[in-house]
N, C-alpha and C positions, 0 to 999 in steps of 0.2 A: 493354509499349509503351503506357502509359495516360498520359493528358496531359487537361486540361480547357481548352477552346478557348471562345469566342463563341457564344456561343448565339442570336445575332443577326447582319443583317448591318449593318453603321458604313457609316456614307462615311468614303473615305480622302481624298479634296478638301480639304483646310481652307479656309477663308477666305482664307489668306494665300498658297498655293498657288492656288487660282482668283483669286488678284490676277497675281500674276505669270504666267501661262499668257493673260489676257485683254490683259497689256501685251505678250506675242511673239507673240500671234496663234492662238494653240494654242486647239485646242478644251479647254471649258471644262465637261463631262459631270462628274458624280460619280459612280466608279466603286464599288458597292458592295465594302465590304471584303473577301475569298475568298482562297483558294488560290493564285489563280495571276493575284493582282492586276490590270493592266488586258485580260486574256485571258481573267476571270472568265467576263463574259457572253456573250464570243462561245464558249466551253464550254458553257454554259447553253444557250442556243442549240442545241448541237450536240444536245443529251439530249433538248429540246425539252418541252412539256406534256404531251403526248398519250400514249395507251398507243404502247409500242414495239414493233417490227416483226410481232415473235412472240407478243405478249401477248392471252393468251385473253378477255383484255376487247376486244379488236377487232372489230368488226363480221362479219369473215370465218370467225372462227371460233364455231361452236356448242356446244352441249350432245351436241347427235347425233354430232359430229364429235370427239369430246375426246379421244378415242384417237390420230387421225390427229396433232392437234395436236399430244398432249405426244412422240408419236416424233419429230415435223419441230422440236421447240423441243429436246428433250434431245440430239438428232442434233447440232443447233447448239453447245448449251452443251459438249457435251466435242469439237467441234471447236476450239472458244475452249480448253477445259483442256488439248489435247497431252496428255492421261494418259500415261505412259509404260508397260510391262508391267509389272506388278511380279508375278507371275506365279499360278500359281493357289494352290487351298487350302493353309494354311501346313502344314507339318509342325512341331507344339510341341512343346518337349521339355520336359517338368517340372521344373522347378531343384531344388523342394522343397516339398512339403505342411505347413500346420499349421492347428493350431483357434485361434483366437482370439473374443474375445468373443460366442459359440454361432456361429461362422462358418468353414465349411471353405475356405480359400486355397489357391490354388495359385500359386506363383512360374512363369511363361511368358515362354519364349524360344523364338523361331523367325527365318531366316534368308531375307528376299526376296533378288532376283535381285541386288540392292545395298547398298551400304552394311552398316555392324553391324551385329549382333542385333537385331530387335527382344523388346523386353520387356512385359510386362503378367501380372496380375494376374486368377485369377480367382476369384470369390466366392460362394458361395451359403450356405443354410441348413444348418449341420449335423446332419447325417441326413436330410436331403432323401432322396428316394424321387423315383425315374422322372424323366419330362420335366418341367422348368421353364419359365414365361415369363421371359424375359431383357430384358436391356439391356445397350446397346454404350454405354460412360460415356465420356464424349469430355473431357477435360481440357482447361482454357483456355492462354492462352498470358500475359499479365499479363507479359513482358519477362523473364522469369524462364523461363529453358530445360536450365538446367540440371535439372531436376527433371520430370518428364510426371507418369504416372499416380499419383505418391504424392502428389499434389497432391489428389486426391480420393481415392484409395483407399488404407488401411495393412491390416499384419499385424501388431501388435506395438502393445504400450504405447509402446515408444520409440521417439519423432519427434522428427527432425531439427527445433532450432528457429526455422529460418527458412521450416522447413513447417508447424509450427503459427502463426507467424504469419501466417501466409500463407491459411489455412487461419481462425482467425478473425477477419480483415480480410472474406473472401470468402464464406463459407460455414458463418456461424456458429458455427463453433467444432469441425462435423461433419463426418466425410470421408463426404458423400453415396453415393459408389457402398455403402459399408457399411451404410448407410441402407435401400438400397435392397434388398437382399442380405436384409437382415434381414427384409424384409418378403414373402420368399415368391422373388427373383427370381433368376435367373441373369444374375449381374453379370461382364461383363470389361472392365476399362477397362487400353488400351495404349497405349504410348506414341506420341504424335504422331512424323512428320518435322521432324528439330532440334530435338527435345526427350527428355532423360531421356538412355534407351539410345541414342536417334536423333541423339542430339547431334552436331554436328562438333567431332571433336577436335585438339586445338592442335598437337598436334606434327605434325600432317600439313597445315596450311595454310603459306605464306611467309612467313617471318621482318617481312616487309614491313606483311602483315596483322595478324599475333599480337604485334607488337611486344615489349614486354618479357614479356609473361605467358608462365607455363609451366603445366603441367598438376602442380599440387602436392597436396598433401593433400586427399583427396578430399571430403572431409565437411569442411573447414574454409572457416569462414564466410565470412571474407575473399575468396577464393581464388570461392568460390562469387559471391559479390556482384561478384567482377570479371570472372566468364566472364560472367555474365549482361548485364556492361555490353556487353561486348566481343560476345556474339554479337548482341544486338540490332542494332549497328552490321552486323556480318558480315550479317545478312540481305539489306539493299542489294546486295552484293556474289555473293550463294547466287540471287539471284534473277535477276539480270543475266548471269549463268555460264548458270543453266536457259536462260534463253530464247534463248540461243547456243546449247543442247545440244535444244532443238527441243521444249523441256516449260515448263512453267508451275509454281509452286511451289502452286499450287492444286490442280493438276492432280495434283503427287505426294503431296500429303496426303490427297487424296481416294481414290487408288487405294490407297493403305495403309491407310486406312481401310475402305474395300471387301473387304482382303483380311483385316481382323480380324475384319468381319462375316461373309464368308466362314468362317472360323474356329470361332466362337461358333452359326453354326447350323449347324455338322458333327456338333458333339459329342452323345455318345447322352443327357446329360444336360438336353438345350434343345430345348423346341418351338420349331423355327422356325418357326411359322402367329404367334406368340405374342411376337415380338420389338420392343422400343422404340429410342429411343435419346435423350439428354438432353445439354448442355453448356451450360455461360457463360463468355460473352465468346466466343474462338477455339471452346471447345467447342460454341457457339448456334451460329458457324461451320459447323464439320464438320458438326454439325446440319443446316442447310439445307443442302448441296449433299449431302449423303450420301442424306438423306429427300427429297431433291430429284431425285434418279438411280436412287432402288434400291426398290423396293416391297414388298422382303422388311421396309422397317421399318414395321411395323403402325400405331404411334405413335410419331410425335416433337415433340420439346419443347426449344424455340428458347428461351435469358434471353440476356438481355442484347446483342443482337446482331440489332437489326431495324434499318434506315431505309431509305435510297434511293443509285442511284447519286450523285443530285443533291447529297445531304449529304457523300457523301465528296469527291465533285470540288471544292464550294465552299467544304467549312466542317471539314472532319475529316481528308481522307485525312493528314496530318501524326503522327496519332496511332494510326495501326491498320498492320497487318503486310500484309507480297505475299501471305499467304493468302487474300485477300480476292478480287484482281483477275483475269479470266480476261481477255485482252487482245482485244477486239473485240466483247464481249457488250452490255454498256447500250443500242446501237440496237436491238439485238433484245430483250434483255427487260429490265426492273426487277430490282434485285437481291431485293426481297423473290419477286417472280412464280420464281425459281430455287425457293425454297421450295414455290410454288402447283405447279410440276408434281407434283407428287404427289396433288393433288385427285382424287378425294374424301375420300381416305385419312384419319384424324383429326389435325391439327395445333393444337397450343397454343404461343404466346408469347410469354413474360415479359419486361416492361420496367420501366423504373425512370425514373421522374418527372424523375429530376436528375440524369441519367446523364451522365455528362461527354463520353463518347466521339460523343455524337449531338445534333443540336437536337429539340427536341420537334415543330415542323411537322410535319419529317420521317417523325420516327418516327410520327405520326399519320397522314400521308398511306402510310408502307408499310402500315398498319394496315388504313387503306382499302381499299389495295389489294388486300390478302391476300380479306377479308372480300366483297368482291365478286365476286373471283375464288370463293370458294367460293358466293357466294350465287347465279353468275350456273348452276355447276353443279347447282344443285338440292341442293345438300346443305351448306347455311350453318349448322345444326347442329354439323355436323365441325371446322369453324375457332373455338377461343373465344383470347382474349388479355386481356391484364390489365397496368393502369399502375399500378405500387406507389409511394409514398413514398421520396426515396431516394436513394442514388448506384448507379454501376454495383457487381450483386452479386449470389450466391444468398444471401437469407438466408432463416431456420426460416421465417417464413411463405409464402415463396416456394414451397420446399422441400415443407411439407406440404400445399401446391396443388397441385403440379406432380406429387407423386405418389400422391396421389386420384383427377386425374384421367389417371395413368397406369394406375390399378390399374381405371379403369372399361372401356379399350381391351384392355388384357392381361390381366390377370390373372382365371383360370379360374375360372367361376360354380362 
C-alpha cells in the first residue's frame, strides 16, 4: 500500500472557481489542498497545535510523575486498540530444523485462540552456547501479504523471485533478520495478521468479495500479484467487520505481536533482560506500538514509519494500512508520543529524506516531539534518529546504523 502523494499543501480555489463562487454569493476562502477537501481544516482544527490530552509534554505532567503518566496514557491507548485475547504463551511446534549459511533455523508454528497457524522463523548462530540477546523482527506490509516473515527472513538459497525483488527494492539485497542472527543474536521474526500464514484465505470469504480469483498454484507469480491486489482492497472490508466485532485491526496485530514476544523470551536459549525489536514501514509500525506497550523491549528501532497524526488526516492517510489507526487516540496523544511511552527506555528512528509515504514538516515535527519528550525525562541521550537520502527503505547503511547501535543496548559486554 505505497503510493507518493504531495508533499505540500496547493490551494484547490482556482481563479476561475473564486469567479464563479464570488458571482452566486458563496464564500470565497482557499481551501488548502488534504484529504478530506473542504473538511480539511475544520479536522485540523479538531487535532489542534498543542501537545494533546495525554502527552507528557503538558504542563501537568512531570519527571517525578512519569510512572503514573505512562499507566493513565497506555491505560488510554489499548482502550483505543480493543486488544482482543489472543491468549497466552504460544505452544510452538517445530516444522523442521536446518543449517544454512553458519545459521541454525527453526521452521515455527503455533495455534492462537483464532484464526490459522501462525508461522515464523527462528535464527541464531550455529553453535550458539547458553542465553542470547534477541530480537523480535517485525516484517513490513508494502501491499504485498501474501508473503510475512520471508520477506526478511530465509533458510535456503532458493527465493521465491518476487521476494528477492522485493527484498532488493527494500532492503538491499539482504534478508536483515539473518543479518542480524549472524551477529551474535537470537532472531524470530513471525508472521503478521493478514499476512504469510496469517493471511485470509479465498475460498472462505463470499463469492461477492473474491470474485473471480481462486486460490491456485501457490508459488505462482501471477496468482500471487493478484491475491496481493485483492487483499489490499479486502483490508477496507477486515477492518470494518473488526470494529463491528468490538476490536481494532491495530489492536489484533499488536496482541499477536505481544504473544510472539511472549514466545521468544520463554525459550531457554534468549535472555530476556536482553531483547530488541526492529521493522520498516508496517514493521517501524509494530515497532512503536509493541515498544510503546511492553518494556520487556530493551531496544527498539523505528525506519521508515515516523510523522504525525496531522500528516495522516491531511496529506497521506490514502496510502498506509487500518494498522495504523486506534479510533479515538490523536486528542489524547500524537502518534509519534505512542512510541515516547516507553521513555527512558533507548529508542532509535530512521527516516528517509524523500519518503513518499510522509511530508517532511511532519516527519520533523514527530522528531521534535519524540526528542523532547526524551529530553524533558532527563534522559535525551536514549532517543537519537537520523534523516538519510532517499525514498521510503532499509538500506546497507541504514542497516549497519541500526545494528551498532542495537549491539550498544543488547548485546553482552
Amino acid at each position: 500500500m505505497l503510493g507518493a502523494g504531495s508533499a505540500a499543501l496547493h490551494p484547490v480555489l482556482t481563479e476561475s472557481t473564486a469567479q464563479a463562487a464570488e458571482q452566486q454569493g458563496l464564500p470565497q476562502a482557499v481551501v488548502p489542498e488534504n484529504m478530506l477537501g473542504e473538511y480539511g481544516p475544520w479536522a485540523k482544527k479538531m487535532l489542534g497545535d498543542g501537545p494533546a490530552k495525554l502527552s507528557f509534554l503538558r504542563d501537568e505532567f512531570s519527571r517525578a510523575g512519569i510512572g503514573a503518566w505512562r499507566e493513565k496514557a497506555r491505560a488510554r491507548l489499548l482502550d483505543c486498540m480493543a486488544m482482543p485475547d489472543s491468549g497466552g504463551i504460544p505452544k510452538a511446534e517445530v516444522m523442521n530444523r536446518v543449517e544454512f549459511d553458519g545459521l541454525s533455523i527453526e521452521h515455527l508454528r503455533w495455534q492462537l485462540p483464532y484464526g490459522p497457524p501462525t508461522e515464523a522463523m527462528f535464527l541464531k548462530p550455529a553453535g550458539a552456547k547458553g542465553r542470547l540477546p534477541a530480537i523480535l523482527a517485525l516484517h513490513d506490509h508494502s501491499g504485498k501479504k501474501y508473503f510475512g516473515h520471508r520477506k526478511i527472513s530465509r533458510s535456503s538459497s532458493e527465493v521465491d523471485p518476487l521476494i528477492r525483488q522485493h527484498v532488493d527494492d527494500n532492503y538491499g539485497g539482504v534478508w536483515w533478520a539473518n543479518e542480524m542472527a549472524r551477529r551474535g543474536y537470537a532472531v524470530l521474526a513471525p508472521d503478521a495478521f493478514l499476512f504469510g500464514s496469517r493471511r485470509v484465505r479465498l475460498p472462505h470469504v463470499p463469492r461477492i468479495l473474491s470474485g473471480l480469483l481462486v486460490e491456485g498454484n501457490p508459488e505462482n507469480a501471477n496468482d500471487i500479484v493478484a491475491y496481493n491486489r485483492w487483499a489490499a482492497q479486502h483490508e477496507h472490508v477486515v477492518a470494518k467487520s473488526l470494529l463491528c466485532a468490538g476490536t481494532t485491526v491495530p489492536g489484533v496485530v499488536v496482541g499477536e505481536d505481544q504473544r510472539a514476544l511472549d514466545y521468544l523470551c520463554s525459550r531457554d536459549d534468549v535472555d530476556a533482560s536482553h531483547v530488541g525489536c526492529c521493522g520498516l514501514s508496517s514493521g517501524g509500525l509494530r515497532t512503536l506500538y509493541l515498544a510503546g506497550l511492553d518494556d520487556r523491549i530493551a531496544a527498539a528501532c523505528c525506519v521508515g514509519m515516523m510523522t504525525t497524526w496531522r500528516d495522516f488526516c491531511l496529506n497521506k492517510s490514502y496510502t498506509h494500512t487500518w494498522m495504523i489507526y486506534p479510533p479515538g487516540l490523536p486528542r489524547d496523544l500524537d502518534y509519534p508520543e505512542i512510541l515516547g511511552l516507553r521513555v527512558p527506555l533507548p529508542t532509535l528512528v530512521q527516516n528517509a529524506e524523500h519518503d513518499q509515504l510522509y511530508t517532511m514538516p511532519e516527519m520533523k515535527r514527530a522528531d521534535r516531539m519524540l526528542s523532547d519528550v526524551y529530553k524533558k525525562a532527563g534522559v535525551e541521550s536514549h532517543y537519537q534518529s537520523a534523516f538519510y537520502p532517499g525514498t521510503h527503505r532499509f538500506d546497507l547503511k541504514m542497516q549497519a546504523e541500526a545494528f551498532t547501535w542495537l549491539d550498544t543496548w543488547l548485546a553482552k559486554k
